[in-house]
C-alpha positions as a printed Julia matrix, in Angstrom:
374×3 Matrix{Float64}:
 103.4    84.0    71.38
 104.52   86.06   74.11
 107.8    85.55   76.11
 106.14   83.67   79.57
 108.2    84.56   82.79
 111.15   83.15   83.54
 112.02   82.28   88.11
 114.61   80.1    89.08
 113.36   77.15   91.4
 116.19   76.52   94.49
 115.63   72.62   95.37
 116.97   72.26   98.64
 115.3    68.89   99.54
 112.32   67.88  101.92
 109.56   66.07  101.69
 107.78   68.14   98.7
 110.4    66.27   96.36
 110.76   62.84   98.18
 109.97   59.55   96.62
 108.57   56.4    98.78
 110.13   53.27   98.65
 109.54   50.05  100.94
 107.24   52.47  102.84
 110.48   54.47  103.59
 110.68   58.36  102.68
 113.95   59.68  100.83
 115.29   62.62   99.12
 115.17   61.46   95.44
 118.45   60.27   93.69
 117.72   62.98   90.29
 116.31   66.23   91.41
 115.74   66.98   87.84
 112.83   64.95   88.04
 111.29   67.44   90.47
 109.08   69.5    88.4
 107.58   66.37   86.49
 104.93   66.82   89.28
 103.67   69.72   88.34
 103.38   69.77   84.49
 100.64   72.52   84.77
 104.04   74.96   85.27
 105.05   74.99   81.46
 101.74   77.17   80.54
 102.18   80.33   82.82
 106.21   79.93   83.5
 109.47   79.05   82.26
 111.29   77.48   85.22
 115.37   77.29   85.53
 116.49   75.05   88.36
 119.62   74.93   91.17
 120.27   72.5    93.44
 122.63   73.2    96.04
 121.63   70.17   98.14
 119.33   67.66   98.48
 118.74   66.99  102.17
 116.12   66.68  104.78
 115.8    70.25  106.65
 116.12   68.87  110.07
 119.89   68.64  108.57
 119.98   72.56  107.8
 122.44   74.27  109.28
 123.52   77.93  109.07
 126.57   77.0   106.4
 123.3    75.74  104.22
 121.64   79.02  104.71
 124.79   80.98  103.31
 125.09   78.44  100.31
 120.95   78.95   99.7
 121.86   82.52   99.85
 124.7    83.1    97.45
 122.71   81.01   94.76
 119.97   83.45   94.91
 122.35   86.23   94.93
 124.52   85.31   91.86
 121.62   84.68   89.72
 119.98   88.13   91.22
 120.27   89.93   87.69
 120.17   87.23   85.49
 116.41   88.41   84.46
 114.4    86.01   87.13
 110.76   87.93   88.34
 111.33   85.4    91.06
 112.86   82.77   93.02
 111.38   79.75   94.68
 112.99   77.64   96.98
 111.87   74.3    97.89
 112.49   73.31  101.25
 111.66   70.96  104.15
 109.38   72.48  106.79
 110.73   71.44  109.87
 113.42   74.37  110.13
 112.0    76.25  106.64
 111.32   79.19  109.08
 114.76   79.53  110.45
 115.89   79.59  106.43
 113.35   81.66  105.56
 114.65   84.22  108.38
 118.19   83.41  107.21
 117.78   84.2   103.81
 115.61   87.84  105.28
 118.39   88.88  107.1
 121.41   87.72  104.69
 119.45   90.16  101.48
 118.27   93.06  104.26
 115.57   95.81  103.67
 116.75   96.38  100.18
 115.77   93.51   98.86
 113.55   94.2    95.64
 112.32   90.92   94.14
 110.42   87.88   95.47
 111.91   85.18   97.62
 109.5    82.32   98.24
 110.06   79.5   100.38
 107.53   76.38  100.4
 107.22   72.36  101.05
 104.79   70.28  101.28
 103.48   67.75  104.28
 103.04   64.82  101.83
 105.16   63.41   98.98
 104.33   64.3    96.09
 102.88   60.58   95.01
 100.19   61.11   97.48
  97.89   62.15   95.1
  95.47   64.25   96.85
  98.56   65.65   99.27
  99.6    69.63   99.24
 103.18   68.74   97.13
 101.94   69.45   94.08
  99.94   72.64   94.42
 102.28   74.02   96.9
 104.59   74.12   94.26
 102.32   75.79   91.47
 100.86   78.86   94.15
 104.62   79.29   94.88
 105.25   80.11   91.59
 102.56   82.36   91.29
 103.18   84.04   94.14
 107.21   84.49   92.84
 105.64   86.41   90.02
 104.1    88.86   92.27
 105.61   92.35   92.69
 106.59   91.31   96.32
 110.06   92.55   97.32
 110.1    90.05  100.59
 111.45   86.94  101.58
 107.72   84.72  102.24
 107.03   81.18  102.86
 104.06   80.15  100.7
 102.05   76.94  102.19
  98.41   76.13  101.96
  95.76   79.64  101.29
  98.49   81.93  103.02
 101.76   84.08  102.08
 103.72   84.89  105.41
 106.7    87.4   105.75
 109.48   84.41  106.58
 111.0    85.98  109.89
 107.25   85.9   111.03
 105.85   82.89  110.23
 107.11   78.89  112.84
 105.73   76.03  111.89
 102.28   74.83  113.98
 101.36   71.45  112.93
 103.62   68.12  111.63
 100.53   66.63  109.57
  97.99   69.65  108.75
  98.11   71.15  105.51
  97.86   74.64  106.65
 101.42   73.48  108.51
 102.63   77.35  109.46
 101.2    80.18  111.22
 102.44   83.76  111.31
 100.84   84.78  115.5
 102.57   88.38  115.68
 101.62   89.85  112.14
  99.18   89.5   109.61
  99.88   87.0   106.16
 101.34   89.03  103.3
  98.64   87.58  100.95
  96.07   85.18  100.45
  95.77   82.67   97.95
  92.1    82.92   96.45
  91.49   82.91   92.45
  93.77   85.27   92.75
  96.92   86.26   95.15
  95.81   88.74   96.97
  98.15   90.86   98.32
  97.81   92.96  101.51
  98.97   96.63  102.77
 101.37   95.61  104.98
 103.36   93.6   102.46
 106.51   95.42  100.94
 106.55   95.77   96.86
 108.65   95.97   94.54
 110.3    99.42   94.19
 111.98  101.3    91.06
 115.54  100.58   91.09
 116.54  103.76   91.69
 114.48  103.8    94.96
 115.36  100.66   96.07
 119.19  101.07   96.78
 121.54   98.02   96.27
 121.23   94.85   98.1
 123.56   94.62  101.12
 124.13   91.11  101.25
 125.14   89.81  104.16
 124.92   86.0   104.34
 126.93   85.3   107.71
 126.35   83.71  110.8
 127.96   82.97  113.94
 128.46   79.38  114.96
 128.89   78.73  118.76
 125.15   79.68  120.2
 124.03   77.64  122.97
 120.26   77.57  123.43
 118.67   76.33  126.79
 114.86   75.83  127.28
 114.16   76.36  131.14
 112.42   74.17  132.93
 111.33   74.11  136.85
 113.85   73.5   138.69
 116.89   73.68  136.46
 120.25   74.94  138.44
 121.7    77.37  136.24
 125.45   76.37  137.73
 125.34   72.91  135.74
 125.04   75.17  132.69
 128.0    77.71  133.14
 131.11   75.1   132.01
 129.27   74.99  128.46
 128.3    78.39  128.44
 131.68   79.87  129.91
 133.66   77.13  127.63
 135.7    79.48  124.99
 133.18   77.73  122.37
 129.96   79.32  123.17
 129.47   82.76  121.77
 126.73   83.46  123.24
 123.19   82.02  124.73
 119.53   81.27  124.37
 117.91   81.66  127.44
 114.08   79.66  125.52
 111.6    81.2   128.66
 108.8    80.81  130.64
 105.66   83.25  129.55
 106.0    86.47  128.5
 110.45   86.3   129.29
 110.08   85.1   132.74
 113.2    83.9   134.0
 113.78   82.25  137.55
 114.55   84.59  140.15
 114.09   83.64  143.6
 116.31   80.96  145.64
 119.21   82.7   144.48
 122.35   80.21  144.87
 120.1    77.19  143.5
 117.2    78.09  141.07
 117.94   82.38  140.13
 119.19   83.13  136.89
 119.95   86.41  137.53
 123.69   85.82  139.32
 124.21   83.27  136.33
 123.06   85.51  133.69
 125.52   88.46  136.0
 128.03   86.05  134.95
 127.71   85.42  131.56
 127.12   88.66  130.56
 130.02   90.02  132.64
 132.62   87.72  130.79
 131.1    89.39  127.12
 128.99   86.64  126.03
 125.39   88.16  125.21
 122.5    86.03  126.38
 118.88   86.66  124.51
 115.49   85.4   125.85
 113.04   83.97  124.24
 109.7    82.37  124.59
 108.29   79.13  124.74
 105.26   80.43  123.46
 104.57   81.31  119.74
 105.61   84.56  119.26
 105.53   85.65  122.46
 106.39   88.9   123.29
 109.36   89.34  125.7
 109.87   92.72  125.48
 106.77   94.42  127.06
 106.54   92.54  130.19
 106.3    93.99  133.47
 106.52   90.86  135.42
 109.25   90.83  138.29
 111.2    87.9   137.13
 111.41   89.35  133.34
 112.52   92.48  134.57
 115.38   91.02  136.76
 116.83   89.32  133.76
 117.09   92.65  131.64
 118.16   94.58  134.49
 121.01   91.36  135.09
 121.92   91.96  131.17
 120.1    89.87  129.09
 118.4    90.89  125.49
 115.06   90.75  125.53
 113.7    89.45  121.59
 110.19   91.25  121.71
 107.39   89.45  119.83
 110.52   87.85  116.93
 109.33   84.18  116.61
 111.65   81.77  118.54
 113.25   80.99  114.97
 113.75   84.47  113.94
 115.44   85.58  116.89
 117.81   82.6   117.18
 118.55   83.45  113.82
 118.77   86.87  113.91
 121.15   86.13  117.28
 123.67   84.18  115.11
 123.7    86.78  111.76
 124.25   89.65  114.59
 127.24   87.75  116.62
 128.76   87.42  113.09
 128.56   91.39  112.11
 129.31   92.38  115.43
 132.58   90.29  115.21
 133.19   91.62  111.76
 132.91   95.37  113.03
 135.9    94.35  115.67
 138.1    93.22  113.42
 137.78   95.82  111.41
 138.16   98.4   114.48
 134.66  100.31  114.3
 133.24   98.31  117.6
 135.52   98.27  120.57
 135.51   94.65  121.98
 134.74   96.7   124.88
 131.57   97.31  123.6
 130.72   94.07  122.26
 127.59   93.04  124.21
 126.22   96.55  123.91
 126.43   96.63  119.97
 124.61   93.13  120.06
 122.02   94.56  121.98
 121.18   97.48  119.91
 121.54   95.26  117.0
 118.92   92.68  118.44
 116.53   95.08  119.58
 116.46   97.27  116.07
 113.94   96.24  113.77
 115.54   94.9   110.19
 113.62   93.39  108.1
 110.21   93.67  109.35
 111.19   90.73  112.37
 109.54   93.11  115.0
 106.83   94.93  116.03
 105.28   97.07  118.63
 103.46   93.97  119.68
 101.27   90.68  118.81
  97.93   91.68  116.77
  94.79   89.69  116.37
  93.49   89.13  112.96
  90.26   87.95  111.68
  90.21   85.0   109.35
  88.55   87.06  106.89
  90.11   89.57  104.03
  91.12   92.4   105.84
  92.58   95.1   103.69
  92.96   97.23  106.87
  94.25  100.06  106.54
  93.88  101.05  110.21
  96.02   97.58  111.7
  98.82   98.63  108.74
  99.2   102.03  110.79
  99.47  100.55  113.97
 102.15   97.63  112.94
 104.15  100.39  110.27
């Protein structure tokens, strides 16, 4: 009998692995007993396991995301065809984008992140065959870092969650899914695969991110001077500006309701700010509107059509490098907000794009929308 494939399952916690007692969800007390669930796994797979932690995501924090990381990266050679991590979906997309950024573009084997909106006792729930197409989909030749949930595979610094009860939980708005799940994973163009090693180049693993990010969702009327003690405290490293519309920022009534002396400020005393959107991927970096403009032309960063999640996240792995190149003297401090800048608005790891595309529910295979987003 043939040697079946061998991935290593990451069990970080969330509801795909909780158990149900007294009506009360809670992360189970043996995580061993995880893949009991799915027994169907033993035919196509041999499965190794990690657990790192066993918490609910909304407890994720970016010290998590480094640990996630480094237990994927140790075990990198150890003769996996694939990693799965099992994860909570309330912040699964800002790990997702964590773990994106901390491998980078050289990344050459599949890293699939997945949960599940039920426990697995409810029997016809998504815990148990999340957990099986996850698998599958780690066997794939797909050199990316994906989260796998219901029919879709999405590129994880694309895809934010949509829905707290719906199976089909996560979206991807600003770029197509990777693959769909039929009879069998299909795979699309845009998705990157696995390359020889020779052509792939060594994984520059950089798991770090900056603590000290302050992120503030506007709101009408909101006085930017009740924000500048936190943001100006020597804590904050730098700040979320979460927008109006396409990165429209308040700019009239200057004195009471304008961002664009506070953002003047900030900027001035070498603490970045970004903008985001409180839209789904919405794109902040093509707008023409007067009060977006004002707010790049006062200094702040401008995040494109990055999910909310992958630009916050991308935000904190940039303050970190940027810091890094300081201390080691190849980025004047001088220069700090500038470097951050370029970093932010450089495409990585497939986190950006030219702008937000429009696909059809059905199979593409379109060769014409991969030249347009490559």
């Amino acid at each position: 009998m043939p040697e079946k494939p061998r991935i290593c399952l990451v069990y970080t916690g969330g509801t795909i692995g909780m158990v149900e007692e007294d009506g009360v969800l809670r992360p189970p007390d043996n995580p061993e007993d995880f893949l009991d669930m799915a027994p169907e796994l033993r035919g196509f797979v041999d499965v190794d396991t990690c657990f790192p932690m066993n918490k609910d995501s909304t407890n994720m924090n970016p010290r998590d995301w480094e640990r996630i990381a480094r237990e994927i990266h140790k075990r990198r050679n150890d003769g996996y065809q694939g990693f799965v991590v099992a994860h909570g979906t309330d912040t699964m997309h800002f790990t997702a984008s964590a773990l994106a950024f901390a491998f980078g573009p050289n990344l050459n084997f599949p890293i699939v992140l997945t949960g599940a909106q039920t426990h697995p006792q409810v029997l016809h729930g998504d815990a148990r065959i999340n957990l099986i197409r996850a698998c599958k989909v780690a066997l794939e030749p797909l050199a990316e870092v994906s989260i796998c949930f219901g029919d879709f595979v999405y590129r994880g610094c694309r895809a934010q969650k949509k829905d707290e009860r719906r199976f089909d939980a996560f979206e991807s708005p600003a770029f197509p899914p990777l693959a769909y799940i039929t009879e069998t994973i299909d795979i699309q163009p845009l998705a990157q695969l696995e390359r020889p090693p020779e052509m792939a180049g060594e994984v520059n693993f950089r798991p770090h991110f900056s603590d000290g990010v302050l992120q503030v969702s506007l709101i009408p009327g909101l006085e930017p001077d009740i924000l500048l003690e936190s943001v100006l405290a020597s804590g904050c490293k730098g700040v979320i500006l979460q927008s109006f519309g396409a990165g429209n920022v308040p700019d009239r009534d200057a004195g009471e309701f304008s961002f664009e002396e506070f953002i003047g400020e900030v900027v001035g005393r070498g603490k970045p700010i970004i903008i985001t959107s409180q839209f789904p991927a919405g794109s902040t970096l093509y707008s023409s509107y007067a009060p977006h403009q004002t707010a790049v032309n006062a200094g702040a960063i401008p995040t494109g059509n990055m999910t909310s999640a992958a630009a916050a996240v991308k935000f904190r792995w940039v303050l970190s490098l940027v810091e890094r190149e300081i201390q080691s003297g190849v980025v004047p401090i001088g220069q700090r907000v500038q470097r951050i800048a370029k970093l932010m608005e450089t495409k990585t790891v497939g986190e950006l794009g030219p702008a937000t595309v429009e696909l059809a529910d059905s199979v593409p295979n379109n060769v014409e929308l991969r030249r347009v987003l490559r």
